[in-house]
PASEBA-1860 file (N, C-alpha, C; in nm, 3 decimals):
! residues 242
1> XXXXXXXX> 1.367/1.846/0.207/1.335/1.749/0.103/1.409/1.618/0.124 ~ 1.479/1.584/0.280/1.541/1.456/0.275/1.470/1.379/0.391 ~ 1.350/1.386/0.400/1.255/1.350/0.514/1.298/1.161/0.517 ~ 1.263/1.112/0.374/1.343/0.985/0.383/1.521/0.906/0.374 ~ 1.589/1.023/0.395/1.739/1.015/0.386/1.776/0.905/0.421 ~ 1.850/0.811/0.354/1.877/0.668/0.466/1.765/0.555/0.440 ~ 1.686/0.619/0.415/1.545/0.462/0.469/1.550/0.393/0.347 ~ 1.525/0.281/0.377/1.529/0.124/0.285/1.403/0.117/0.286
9> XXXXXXXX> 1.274/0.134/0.160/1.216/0.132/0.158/1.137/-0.013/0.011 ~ 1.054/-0.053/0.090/0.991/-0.200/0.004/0.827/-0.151/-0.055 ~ 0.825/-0.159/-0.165/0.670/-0.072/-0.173/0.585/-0.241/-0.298 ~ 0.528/-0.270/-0.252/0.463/-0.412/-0.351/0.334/-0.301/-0.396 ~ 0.350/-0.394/-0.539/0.249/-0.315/-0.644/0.305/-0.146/-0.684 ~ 0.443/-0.164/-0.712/0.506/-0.059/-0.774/0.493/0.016/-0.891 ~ 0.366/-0.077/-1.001/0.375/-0.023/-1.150/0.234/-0.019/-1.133 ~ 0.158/0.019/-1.010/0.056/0.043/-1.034/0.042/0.182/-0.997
17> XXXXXXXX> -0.107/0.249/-1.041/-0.045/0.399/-1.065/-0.060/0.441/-0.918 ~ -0.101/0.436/-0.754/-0.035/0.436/-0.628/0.085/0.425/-0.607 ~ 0.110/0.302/-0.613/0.248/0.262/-0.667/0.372/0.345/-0.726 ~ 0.360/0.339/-0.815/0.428/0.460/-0.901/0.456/0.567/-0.844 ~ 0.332/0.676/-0.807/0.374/0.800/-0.734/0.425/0.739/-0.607 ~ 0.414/0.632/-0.542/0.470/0.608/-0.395/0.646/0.592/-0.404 ~ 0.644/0.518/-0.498/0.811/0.531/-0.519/0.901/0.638/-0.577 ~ 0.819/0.653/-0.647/0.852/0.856/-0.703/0.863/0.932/-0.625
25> XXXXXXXX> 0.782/0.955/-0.528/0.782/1.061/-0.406/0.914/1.029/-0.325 ~ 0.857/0.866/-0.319/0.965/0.819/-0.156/1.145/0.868/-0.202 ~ 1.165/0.835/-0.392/1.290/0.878/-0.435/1.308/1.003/-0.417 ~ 1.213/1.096/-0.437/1.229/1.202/-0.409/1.311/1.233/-0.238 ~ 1.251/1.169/-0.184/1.248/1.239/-0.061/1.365/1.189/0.018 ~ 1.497/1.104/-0.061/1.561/1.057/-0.059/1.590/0.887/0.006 ~ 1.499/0.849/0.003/1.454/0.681/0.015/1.505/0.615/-0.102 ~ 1.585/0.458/-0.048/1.617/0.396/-0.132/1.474/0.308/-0.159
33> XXXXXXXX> 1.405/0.286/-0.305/1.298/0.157/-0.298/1.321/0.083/-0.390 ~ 1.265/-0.058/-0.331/1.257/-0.174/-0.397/1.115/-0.179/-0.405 ~ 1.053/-0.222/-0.570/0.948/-0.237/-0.579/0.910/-0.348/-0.649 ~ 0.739/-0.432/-0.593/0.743/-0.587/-0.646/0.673/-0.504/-0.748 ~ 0.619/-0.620/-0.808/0.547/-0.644/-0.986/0.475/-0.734/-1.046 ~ 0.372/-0.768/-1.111/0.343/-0.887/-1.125/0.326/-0.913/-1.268 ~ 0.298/-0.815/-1.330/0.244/-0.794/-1.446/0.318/-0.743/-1.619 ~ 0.342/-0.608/-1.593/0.395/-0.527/-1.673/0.538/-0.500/-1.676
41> XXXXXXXX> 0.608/-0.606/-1.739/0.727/-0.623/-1.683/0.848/-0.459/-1.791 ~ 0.760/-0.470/-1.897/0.822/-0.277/-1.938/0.795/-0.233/-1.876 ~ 0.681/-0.221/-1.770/0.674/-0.051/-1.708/0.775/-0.047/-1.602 ~ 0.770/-0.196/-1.505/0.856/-0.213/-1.434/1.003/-0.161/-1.455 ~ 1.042/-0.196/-1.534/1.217/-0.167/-1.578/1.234/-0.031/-1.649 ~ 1.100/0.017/-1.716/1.154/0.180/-1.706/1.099/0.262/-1.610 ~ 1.038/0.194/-1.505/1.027/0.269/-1.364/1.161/0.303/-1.309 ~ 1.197/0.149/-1.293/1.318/0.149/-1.213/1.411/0.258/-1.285
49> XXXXXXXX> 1.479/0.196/-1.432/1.543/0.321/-1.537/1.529/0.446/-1.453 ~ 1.385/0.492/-1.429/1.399/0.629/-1.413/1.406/0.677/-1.209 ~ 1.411/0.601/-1.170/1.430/0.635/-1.012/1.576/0.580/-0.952 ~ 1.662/0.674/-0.900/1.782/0.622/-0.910/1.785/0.541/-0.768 ~ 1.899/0.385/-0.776/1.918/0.357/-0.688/1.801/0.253/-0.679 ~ 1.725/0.246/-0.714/1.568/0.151/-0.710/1.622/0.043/-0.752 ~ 1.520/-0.070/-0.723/1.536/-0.215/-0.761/1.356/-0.281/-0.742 ~ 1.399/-0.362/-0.917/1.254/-0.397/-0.933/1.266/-0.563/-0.945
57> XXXXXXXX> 1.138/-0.574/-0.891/1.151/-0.684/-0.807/1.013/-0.757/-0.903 ~ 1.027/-0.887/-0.959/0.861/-0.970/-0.992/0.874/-1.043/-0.893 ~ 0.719/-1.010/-0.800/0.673/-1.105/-0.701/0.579/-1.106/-0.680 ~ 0.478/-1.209/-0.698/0.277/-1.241/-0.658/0.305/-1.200/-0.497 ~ 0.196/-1.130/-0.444/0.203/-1.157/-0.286/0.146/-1.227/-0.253 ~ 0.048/-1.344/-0.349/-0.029/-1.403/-0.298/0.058/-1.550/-0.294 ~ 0.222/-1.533/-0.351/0.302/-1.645/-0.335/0.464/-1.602/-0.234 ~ 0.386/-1.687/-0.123/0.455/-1.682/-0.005/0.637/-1.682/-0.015
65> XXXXXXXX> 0.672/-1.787/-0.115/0.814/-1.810/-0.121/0.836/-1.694/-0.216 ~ 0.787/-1.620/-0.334/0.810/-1.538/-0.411/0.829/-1.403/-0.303 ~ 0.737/-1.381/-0.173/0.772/-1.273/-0.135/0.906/-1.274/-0.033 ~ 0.893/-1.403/-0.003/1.071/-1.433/0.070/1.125/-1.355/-0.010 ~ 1.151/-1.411/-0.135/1.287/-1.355/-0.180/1.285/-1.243/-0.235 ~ 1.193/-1.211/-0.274/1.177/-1.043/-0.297/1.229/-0.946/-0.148 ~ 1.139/-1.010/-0.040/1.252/-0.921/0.052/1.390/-0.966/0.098 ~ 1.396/-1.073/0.090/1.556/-1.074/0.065/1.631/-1.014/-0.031
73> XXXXXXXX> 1.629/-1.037/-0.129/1.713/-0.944/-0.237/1.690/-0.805/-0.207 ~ 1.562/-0.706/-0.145/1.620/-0.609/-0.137/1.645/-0.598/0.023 ~ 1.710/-0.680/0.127/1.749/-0.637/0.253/1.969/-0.652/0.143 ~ 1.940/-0.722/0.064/2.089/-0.817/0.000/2.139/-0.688/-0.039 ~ 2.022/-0.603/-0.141/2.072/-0.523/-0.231/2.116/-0.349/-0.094 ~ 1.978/-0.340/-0.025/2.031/-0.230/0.055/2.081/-0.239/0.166 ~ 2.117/-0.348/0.210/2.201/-0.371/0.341/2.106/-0.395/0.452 ~ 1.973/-0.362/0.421/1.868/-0.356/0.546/1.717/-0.312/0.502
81> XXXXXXXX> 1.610/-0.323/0.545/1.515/-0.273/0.541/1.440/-0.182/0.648 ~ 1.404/-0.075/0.652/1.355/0.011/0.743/1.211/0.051/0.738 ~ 1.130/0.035/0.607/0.976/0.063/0.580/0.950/-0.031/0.437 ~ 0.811/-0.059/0.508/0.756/-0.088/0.410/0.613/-0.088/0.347 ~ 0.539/-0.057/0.244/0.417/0.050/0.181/0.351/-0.107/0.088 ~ 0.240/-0.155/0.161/0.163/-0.295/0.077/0.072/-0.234/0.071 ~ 0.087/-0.156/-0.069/0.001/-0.107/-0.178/-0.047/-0.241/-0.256 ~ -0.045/-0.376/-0.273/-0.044/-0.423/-0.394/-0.201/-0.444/-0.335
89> XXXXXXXX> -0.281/-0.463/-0.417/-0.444/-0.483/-0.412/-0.489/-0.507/-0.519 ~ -0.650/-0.546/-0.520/-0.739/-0.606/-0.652/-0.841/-0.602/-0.593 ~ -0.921/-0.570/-0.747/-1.060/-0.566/-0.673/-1.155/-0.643/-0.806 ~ -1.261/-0.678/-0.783/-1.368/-0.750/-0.872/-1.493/-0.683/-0.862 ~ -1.532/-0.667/-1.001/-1.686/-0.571/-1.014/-1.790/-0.718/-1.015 ~ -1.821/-0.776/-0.940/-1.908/-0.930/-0.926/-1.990/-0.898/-0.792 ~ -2.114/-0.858/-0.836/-2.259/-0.890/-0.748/-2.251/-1.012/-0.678 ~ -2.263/-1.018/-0.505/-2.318/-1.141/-0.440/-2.300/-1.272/-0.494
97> XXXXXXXX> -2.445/-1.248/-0.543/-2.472/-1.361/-0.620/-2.397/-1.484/-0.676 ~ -2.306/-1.397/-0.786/-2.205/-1.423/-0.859/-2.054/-1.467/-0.812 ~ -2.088/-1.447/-0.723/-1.909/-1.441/-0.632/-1.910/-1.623/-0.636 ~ -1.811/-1.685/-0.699/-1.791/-1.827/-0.685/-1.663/-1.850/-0.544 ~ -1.641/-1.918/-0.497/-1.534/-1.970/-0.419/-1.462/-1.896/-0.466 ~ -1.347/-1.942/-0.582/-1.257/-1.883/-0.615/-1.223/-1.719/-0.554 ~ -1.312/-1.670/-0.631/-1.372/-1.529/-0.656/-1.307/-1.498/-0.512 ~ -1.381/-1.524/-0.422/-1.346/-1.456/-0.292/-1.203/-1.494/-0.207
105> XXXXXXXX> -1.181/-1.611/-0.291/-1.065/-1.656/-0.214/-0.935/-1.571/-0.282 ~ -0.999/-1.529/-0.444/-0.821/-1.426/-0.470/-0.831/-1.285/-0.393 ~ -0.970/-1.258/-0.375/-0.918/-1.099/-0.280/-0.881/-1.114/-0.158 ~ -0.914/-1.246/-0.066/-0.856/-1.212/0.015/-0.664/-1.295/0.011 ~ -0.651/-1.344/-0.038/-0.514/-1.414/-0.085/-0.445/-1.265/-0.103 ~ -0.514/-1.173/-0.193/-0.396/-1.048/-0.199/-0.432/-0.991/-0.142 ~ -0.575/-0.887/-0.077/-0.578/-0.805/-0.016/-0.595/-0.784/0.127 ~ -0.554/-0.922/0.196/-0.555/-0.970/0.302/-0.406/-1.013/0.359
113> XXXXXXXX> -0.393/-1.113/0.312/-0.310/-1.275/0.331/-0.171/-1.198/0.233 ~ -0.188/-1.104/0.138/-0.088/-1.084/0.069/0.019/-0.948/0.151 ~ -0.045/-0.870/0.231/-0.022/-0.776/0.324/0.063/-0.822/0.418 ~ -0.024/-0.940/0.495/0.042/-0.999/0.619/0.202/-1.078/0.606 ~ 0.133/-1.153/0.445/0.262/-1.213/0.424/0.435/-1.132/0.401 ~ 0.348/-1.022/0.326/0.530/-0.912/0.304/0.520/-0.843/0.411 ~ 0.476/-0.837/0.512/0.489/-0.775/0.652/0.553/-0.873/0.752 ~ 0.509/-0.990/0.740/0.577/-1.098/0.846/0.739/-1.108/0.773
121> XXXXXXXX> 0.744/-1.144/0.631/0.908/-1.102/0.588/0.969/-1.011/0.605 ~ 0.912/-0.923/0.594/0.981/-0.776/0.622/1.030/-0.750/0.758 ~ 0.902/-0.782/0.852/0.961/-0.739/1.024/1.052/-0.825/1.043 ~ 1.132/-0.931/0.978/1.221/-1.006/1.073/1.349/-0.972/1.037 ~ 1.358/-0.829/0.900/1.474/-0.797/0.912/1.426/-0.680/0.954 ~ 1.388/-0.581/0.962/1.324/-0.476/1.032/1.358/-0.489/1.222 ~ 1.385/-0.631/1.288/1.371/-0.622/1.367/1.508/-0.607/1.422 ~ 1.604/-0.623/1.316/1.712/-0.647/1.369/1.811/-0.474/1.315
129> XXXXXXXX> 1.727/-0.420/1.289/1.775/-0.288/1.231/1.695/-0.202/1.333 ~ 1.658/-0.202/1.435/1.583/-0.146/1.533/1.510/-0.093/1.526 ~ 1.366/-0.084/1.420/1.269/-0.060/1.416/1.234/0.010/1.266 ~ 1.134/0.038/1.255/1.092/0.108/1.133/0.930/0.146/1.087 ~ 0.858/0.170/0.970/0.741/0.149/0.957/0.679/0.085/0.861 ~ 0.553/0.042/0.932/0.476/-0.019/0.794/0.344/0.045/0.770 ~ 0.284/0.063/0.623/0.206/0.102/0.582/0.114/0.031/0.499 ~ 0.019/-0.024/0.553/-0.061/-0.069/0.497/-0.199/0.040/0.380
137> XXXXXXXX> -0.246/-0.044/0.264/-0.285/0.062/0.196/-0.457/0.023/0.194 ~ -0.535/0.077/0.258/-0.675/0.086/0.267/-0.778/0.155/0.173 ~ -0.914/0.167/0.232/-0.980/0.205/0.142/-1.076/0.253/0.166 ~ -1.133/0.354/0.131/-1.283/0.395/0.221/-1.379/0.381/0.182 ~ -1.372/0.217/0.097/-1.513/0.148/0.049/-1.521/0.056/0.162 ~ -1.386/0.047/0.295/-1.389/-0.040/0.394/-1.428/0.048/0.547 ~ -1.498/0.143/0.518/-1.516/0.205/0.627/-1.641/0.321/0.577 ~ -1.715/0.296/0.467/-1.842/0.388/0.452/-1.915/0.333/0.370
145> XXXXXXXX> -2.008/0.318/0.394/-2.147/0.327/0.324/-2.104/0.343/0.144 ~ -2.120/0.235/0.096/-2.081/0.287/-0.070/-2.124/0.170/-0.139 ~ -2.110/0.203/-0.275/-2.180/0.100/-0.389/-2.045/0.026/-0.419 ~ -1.956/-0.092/-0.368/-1.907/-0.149/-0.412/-1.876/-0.297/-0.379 ~ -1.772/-0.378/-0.450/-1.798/-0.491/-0.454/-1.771/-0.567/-0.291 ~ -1.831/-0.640/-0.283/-1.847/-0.670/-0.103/-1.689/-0.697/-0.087 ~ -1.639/-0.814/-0.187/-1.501/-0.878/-0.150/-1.386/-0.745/-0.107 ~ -1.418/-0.669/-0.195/-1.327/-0.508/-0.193/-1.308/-0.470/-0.029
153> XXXXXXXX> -1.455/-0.479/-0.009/-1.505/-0.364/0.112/-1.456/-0.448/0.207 ~ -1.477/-0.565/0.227/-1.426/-0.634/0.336/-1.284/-0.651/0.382 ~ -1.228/-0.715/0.258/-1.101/-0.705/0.271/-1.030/-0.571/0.269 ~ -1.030/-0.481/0.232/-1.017/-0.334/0.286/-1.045/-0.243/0.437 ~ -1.157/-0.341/0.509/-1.203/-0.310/0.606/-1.099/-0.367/0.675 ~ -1.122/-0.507/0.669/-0.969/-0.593/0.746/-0.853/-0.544/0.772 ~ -0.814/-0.471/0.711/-0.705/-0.411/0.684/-0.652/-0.330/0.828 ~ -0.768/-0.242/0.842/-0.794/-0.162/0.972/-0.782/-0.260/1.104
161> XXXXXXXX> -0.826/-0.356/1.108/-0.793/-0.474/1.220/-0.601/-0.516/1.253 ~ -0.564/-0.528/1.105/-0.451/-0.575/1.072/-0.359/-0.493/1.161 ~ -0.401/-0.359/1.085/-0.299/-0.218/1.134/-0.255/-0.220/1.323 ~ -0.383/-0.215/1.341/-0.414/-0.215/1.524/-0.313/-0.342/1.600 ~ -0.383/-0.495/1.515/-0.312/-0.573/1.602/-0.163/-0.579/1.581 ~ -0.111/-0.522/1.429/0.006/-0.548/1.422/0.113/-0.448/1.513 ~ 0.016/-0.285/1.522/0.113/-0.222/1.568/0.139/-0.276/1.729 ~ 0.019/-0.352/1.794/0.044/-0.357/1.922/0.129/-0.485/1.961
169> XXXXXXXX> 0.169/-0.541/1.854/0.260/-0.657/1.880/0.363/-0.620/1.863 ~ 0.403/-0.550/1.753/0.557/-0.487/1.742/0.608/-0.375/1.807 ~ 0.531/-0.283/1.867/0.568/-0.151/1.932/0.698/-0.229/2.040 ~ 0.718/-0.321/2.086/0.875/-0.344/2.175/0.951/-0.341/2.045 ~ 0.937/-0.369/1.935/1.048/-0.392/1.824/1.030/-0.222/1.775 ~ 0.999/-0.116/1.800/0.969/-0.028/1.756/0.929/0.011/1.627 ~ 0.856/-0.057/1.597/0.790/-0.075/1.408/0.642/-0.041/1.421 ~ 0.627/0.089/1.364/0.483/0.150/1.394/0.451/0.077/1.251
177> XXXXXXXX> 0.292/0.086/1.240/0.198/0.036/1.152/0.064/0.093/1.171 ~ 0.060/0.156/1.043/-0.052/0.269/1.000/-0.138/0.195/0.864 ~ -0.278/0.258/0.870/-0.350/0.231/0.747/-0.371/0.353/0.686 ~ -0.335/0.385/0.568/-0.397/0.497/0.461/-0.519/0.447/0.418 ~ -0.602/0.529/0.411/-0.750/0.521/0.427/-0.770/0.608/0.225 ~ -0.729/0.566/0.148/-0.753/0.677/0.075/-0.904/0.670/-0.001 ~ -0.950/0.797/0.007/-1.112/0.815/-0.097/-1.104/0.799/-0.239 ~ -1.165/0.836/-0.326/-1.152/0.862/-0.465/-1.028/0.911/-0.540
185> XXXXXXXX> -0.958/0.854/-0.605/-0.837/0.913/-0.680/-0.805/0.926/-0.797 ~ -0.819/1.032/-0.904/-0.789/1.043/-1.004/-0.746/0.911/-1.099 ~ -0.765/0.821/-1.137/-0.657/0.736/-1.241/-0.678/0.585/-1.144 ~ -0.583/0.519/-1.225/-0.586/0.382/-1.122/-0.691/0.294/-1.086 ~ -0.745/0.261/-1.008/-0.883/0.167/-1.010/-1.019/0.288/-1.015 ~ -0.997/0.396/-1.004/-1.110/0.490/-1.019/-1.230/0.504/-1.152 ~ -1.038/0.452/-1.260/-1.099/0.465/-1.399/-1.230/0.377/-1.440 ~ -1.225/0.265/-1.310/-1.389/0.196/-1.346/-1.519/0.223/-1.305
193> XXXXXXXX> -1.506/0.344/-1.183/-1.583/0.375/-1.093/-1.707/0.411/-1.251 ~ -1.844/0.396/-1.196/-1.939/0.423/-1.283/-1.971/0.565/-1.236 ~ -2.038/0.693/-1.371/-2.019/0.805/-1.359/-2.134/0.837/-1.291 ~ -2.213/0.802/-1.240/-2.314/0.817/-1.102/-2.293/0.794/-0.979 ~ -2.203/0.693/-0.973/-2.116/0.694/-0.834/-2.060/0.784/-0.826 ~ -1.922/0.805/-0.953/-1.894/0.961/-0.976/-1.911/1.080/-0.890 ~ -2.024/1.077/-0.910/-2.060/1.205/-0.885/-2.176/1.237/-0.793 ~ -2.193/1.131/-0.721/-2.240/1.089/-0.602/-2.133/1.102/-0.476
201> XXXXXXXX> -2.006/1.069/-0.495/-1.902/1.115/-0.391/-1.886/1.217/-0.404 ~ -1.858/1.302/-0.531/-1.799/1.462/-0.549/-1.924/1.529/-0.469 ~ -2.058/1.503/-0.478/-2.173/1.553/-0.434/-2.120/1.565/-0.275 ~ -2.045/1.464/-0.171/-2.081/1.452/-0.081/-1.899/1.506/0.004 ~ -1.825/1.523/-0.084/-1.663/1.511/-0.071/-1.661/1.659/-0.066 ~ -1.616/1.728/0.095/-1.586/1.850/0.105/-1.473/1.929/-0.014 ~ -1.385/1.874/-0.018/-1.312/1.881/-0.106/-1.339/1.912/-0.297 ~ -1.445/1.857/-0.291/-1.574/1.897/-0.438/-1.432/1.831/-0.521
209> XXXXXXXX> -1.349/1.703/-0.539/-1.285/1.691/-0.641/-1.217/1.564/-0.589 ~ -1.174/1.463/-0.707/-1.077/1.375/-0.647/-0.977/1.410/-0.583 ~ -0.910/1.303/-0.536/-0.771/1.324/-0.510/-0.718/1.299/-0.622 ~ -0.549/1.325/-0.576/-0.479/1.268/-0.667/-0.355/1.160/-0.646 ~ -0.278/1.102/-0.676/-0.178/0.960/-0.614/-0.091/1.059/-0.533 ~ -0.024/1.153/-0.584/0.077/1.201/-0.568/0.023/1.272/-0.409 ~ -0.083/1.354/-0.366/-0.174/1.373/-0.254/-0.180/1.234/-0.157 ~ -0.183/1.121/-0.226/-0.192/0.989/-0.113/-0.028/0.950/-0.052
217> XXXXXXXX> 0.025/0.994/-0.185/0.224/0.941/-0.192/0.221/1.056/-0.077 ~ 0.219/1.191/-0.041/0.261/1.228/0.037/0.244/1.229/0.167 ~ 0.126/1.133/0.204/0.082/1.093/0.307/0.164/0.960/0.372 ~ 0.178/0.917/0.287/0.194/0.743/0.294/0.386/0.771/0.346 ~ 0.476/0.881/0.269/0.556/0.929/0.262/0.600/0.983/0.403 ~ 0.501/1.081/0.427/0.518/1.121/0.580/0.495/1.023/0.713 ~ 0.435/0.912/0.670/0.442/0.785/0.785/0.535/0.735/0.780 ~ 0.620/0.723/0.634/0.749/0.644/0.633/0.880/0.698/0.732
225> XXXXXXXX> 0.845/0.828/0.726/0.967/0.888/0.782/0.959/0.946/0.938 ~ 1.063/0.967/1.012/1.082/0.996/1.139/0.982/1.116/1.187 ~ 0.959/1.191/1.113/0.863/1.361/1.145/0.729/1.278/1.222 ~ 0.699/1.118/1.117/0.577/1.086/1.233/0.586/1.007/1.311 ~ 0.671/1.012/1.406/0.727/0.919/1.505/0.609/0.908/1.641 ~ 0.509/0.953/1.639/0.433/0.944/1.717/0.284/0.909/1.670 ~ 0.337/0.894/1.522/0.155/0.822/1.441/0.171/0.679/1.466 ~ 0.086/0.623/1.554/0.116/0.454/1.544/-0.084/0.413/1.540
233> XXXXXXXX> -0.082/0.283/1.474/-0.189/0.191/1.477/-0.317/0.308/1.412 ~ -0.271/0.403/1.339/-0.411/0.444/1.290/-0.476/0.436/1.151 ~ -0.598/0.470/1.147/-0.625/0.459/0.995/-0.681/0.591/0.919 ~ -0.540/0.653/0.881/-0.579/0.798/0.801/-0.632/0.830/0.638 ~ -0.752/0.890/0.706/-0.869/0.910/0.574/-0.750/0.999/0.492 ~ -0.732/0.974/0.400/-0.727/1.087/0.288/-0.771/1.080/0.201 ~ -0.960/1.136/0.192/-1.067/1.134/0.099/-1.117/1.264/0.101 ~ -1.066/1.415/0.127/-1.093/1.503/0.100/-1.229/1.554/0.174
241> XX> -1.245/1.484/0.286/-1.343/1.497/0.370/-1.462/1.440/0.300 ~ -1.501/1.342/0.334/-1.636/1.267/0.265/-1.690/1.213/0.385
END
């Protein structure tokens, strides 16, 4: 149960419910984490309250100097950084049509541009601590056939590009970089899924059931730590076979 013993771990979008179980688990598993926030600034501080050793952090990823110092304060607070989990994401229920400029320019600002940005902060203390991992958090509306919003799917798809080129630039710095691919999940952005989609994946999901966060946390968990020292640049489904 000390798979993360030691590791300095940075997880953005901490009070979201991914989030949440990701830093829960990672405490569990004896990982120190720092987690950003943008929103819910109670849930934030009785997150932290309840995970010992944690530090909560308010930072947009879609604001470049805000994520400086978010990873600075926690390389300040834990002496170093060794992994890091860019869970933070958004998505918009807006048809084609409807998509204005804006519109497309905030998903990819966070679910793009907001990734790269706490990854380019992160590896430059990462690099000097001799390596570590990153986890990018995907989606398998970016890699199948499904009813959702294009901006989602794309920028989710991207993601998978991200993973590849990043791991093959950093592998001399030894900093693997993986995509979690996760399917349907109990809670969290699911709660909007419409109940014909529903049950249109359960129809098709070996598994006959969602997942659940805590099922993705232990995935995302086992990339963080040394046991997968030989998972680099991939993008792992955990959608219960769909």
């Amino acid at each position: 149960m000390n798979d993360l013993a030691g590791k300095r771990i940075l997880v953005t979008g901490g009070t979201g419910h991914l989030g949440e179980a990701i830093c829960r688990r990672a405490t569990e598993l004896g990982g120190r984490v720092a987690f950003t926030w943008t929103r819910n600034a109670e849930k934030a501080s009785a997150l932290a309250a309840s995970l010992e050793g944690s530090l909560s952090l308010e930072a947009d990823v879609r604001d470049a100097a805000a994520v400086e110092r978010a990873v600075n304060a926690a390389v300040a607070a834990f002496g170093g950084l060794d992994c890091v989990v860019n869970n933070a994401g958004m998505s918009q229920v807006l048809p084609l049509p409807l998509l204005e400029e804006e519109d497309i320019d905030l998903a990819v600002d966070v679910n793009l541009k907001g990734p790269l940005r706490v990854t380019r902060a992160a590896v430059r203390h990462m690099i000097r601590t001799g390596g570590g991992s990153v986890v990018l958090m995907g989606s398998i509306a970016g890699h199948k056939l499904l009813d959702v919003p294009v901006t989602y799917a794309m920028t989710k798809a991207g993601l998978s590009g991200m993973a590849k080129a990043l791991a093959s630039e950093l592998k001399r710095f030894s900093i693997r970089v993986n995509n979690v691919v996760p399917g349907m999940v109990d809670g969290g952005i699911a709660r909007g899924i419409p109940e014909d989609h529903r049950k249109a994946f359960l129809a098709h999901c070996a598994a006959g059931r969602p997942g659940t966060a805590l099922e993705i946390a232990e995935v995302v968990c086992f990339l963080l730590s040394d046991r997968s020292s030989y998972v680099n640049a991939q993008d792992i489904a955990v959608d219960g076979g769909f």
